[in-house]
C-alpha positions as CSV (number, residue, x, y, z in Angstrom):
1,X,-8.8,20.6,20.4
2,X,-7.6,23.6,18.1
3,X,-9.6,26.7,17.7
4,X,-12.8,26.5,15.5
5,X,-13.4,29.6,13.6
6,X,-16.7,31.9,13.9
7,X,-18.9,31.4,11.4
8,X,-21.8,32.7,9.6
9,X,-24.6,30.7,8.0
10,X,-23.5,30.4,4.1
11,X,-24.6,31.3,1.5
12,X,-26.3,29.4,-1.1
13,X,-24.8,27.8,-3.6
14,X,-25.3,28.9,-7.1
15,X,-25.4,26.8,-10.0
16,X,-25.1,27.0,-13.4
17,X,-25.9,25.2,-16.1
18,X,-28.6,24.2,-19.1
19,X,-31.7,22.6,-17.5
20,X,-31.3,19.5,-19.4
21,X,-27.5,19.8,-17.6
22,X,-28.7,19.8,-14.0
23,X,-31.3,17.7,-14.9
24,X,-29.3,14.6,-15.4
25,X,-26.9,15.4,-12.7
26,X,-30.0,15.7,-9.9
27,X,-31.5,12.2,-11.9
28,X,-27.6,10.9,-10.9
29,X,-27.7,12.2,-7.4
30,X,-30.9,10.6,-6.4
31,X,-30.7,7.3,-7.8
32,X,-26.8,6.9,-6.1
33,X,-29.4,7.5,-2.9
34,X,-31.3,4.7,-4.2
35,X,-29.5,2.3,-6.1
36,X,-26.0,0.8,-6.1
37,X,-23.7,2.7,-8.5
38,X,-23.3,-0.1,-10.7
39,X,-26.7,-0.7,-11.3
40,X,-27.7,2.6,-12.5
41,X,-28.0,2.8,-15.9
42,X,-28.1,5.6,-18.7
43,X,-31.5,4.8,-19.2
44,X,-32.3,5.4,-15.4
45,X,-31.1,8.5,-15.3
46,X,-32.9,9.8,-18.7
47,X,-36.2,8.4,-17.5
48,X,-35.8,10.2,-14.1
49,X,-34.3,13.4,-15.5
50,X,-37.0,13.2,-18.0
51,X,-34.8,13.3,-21.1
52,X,-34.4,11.0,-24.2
53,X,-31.4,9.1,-24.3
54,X,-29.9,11.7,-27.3
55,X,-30.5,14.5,-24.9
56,X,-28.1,12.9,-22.3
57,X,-25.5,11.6,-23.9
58,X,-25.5,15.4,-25.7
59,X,-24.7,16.6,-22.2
60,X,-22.8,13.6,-20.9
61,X,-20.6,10.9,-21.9
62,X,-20.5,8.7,-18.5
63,X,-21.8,8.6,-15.3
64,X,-17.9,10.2,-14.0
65,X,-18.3,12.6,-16.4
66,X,-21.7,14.0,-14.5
67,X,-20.0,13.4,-10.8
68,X,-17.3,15.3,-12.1
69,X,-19.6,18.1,-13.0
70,X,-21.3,18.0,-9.8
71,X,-18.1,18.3,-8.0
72,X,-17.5,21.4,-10.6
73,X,-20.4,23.0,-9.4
74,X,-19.8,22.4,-5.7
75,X,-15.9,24.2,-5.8
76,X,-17.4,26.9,-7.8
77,X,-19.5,27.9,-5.1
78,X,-17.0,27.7,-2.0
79,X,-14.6,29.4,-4.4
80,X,-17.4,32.3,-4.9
81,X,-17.7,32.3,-1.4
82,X,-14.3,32.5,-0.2
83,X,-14.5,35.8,2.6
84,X,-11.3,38.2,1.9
85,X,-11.5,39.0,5.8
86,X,-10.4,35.8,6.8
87,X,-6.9,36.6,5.4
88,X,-5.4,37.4,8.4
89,X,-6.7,34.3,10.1
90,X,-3.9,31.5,11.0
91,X,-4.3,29.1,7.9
92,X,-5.3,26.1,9.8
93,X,-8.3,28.3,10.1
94,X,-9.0,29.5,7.0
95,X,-8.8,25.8,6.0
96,X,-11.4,24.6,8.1
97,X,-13.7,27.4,7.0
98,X,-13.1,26.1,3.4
99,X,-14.1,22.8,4.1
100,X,-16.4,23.2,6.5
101,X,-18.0,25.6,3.3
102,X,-17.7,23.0,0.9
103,X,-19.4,20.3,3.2
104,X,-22.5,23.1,3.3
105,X,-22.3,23.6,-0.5
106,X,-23.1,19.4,-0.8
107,X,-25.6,19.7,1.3
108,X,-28.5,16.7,0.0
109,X,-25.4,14.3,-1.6
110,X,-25.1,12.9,1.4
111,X,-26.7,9.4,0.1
112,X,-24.8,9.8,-3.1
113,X,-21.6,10.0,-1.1
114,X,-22.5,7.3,0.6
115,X,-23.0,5.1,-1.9
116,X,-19.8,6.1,-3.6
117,X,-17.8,5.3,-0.5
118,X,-19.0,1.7,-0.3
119,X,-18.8,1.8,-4.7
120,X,-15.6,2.7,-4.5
121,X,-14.4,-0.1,-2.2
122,X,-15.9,-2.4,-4.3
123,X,-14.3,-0.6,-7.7
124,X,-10.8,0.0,-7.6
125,X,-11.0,1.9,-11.0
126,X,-13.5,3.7,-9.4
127,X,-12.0,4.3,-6.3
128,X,-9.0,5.6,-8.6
129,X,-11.0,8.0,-10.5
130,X,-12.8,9.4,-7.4
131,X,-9.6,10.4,-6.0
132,X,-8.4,12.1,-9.0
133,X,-11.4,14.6,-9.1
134,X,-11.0,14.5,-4.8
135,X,-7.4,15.7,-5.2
136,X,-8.0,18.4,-8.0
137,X,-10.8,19.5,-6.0
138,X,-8.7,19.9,-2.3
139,X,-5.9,21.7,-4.8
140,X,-8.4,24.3,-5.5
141,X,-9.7,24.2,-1.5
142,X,-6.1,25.2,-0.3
143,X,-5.8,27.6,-2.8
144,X,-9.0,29.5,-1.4
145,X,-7.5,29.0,1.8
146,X,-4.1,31.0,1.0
147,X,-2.1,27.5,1.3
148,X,0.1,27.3,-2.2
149,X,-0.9,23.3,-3.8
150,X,1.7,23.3,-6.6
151,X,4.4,21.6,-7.3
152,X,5.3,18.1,-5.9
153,X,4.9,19.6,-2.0
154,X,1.7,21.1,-2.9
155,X,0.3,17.7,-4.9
156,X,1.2,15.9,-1.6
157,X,-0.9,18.3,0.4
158,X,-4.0,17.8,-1.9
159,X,-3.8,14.3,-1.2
160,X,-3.4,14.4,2.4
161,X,-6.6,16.7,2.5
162,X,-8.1,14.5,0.0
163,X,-7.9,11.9,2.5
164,X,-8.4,13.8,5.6
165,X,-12.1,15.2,3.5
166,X,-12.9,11.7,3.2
167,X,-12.2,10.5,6.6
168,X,-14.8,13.2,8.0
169,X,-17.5,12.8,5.2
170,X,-18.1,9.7,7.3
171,X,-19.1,11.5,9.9
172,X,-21.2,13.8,7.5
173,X,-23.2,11.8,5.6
174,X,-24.9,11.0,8.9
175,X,-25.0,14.4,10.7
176,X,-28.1,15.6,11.2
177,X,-27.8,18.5,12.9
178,X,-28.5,21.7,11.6
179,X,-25.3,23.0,12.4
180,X,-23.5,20.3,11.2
181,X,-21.3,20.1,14.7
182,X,-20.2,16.3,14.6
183,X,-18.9,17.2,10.9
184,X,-17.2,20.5,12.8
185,X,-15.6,18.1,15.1
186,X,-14.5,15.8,13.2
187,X,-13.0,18.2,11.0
188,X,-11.1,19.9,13.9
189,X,-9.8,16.2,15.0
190,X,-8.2,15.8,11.5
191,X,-6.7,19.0,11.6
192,X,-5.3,18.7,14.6
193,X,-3.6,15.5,12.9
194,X,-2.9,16.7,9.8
195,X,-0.8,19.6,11.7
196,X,1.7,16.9,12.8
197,X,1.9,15.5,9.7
198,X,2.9,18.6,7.9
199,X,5.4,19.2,10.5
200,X,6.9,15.5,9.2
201,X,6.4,16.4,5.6
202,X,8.2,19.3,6.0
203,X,11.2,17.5,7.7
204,X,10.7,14.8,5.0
205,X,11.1,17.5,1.8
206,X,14.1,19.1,3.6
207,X,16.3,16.2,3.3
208,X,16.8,15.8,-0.9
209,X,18.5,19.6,-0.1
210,X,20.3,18.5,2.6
211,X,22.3,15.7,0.8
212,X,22.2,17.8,-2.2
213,X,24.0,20.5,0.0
214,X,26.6,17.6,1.4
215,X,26.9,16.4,-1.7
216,X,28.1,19.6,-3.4
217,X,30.8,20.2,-0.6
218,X,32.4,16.7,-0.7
219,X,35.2,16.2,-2.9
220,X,35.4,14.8,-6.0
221,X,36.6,11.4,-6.5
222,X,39.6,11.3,-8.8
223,X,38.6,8.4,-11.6
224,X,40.9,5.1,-10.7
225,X,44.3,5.8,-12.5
226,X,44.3,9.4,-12.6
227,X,47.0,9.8,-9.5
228,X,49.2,6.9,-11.2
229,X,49.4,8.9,-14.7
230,X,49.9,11.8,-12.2
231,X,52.7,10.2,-11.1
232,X,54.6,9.3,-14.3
233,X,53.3,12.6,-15.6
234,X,56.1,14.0,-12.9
């Protein structure tokens, strides 16, 4: 098992937003603990927010639109929290203190997340747009970690975190220790894996340049006929 970084309790997330904003999003996150995601409706969430039905849809098209604003608010503040002394750390490091972070920052989703696991197997359009925000999200995450996510390499990488994430949220949406240390172990696990398969990727991206490289020094191919007029050229 790979080194787990020290770390300090976090700090607490700030959020930001008009009350009617966080309103509807909290109104969101505790009926997904309640209800499947299917069956809540706008006017749930206005009744438990405690706005009209103009009020929400003034701050909110669609029920993605205000997971996609919680999930906002979350990277916003592990991005505030990123540590500049943690620079020199090795970077599998600094990526497990970023996620570990953001798994502190969602702290009370846990039965939202749970119910958008099980939605999302039932909804592949769901599913889909879940992993669009996921992948944006882990772009940003190695980012604060000092791991570079552009490009078609770096899109990759988002995905494979994306996925790696979501394989330990099952773990932590049923930790209940304090310290969160089955969510810590699990997330070492999938680093440990996801080392190995960075190793492959980069193997995997090296060889487009390589044939590009043999292709370059080959010869050209003369077009069929061009030694013949050659000939009667002479």
């Amino acid at each position: 098992m790979g080194r787990k970084p020290k770390r300090e309790r976090p700090r607490k997330a700030s959020v930001s937003g008009t009350d009617n904003r966080e309103k509807a999003i909290n109104a969101l996150r505790a009926l997904l603990s309640e209800q499947r995601f299917e069956a809540v409706g706008f006017a749930d969430i206005a009744e438990r927010a405690g706005l009209s039905l103009a009020e929400l849809r003034t701050e909110f098209p669609s029920k993605l639109a205000m997971l996609a604003a919680r999930n906002k608010d979350i990277d916003r503040a592990v991005l505030g929290g990123t540590e500049a002394d943690t620079e020199e750390e090795p970077a599998r490091d600094r990526l497990f203190d970023v996620l570990m972070r953001r798994f502190e920052a969602m702290a009370g989703d846990q039965g939202m997340v749970r119910e958008l696991m099980h939605a999302a197997m039932r909804h592949p359009s769901l599913a889909f747009a879940l992993n669009g925000m996921a992948v944006t999200t882990q772009q940003w995450m190695l980012e604060a970690a000092g791991i570079g996510a552009s490009g078609p390499k770096g899109i990759l990488r988002a995905q494979g975190i994306a996925l790696l994430f979501a394989r330990v949220a099952r773990v932590w949406v049923d930790d209940d220790d304090e310290g969160l240390a089955r969510t810590m172990a699990a997330l070492d696990r999938e680093l440990n894996r996801a080392a190995r398969w960075a190793g492959f990727l980069d193997d995997l991206c090296m060889i487009p340049e390589t044939m590009c490289r043999i292709a370059a020094r080959r010869p050209r191919r003369r077009p069929r006929g061009e030694d013949d007029e050659t000939v009667e050229a002479a």
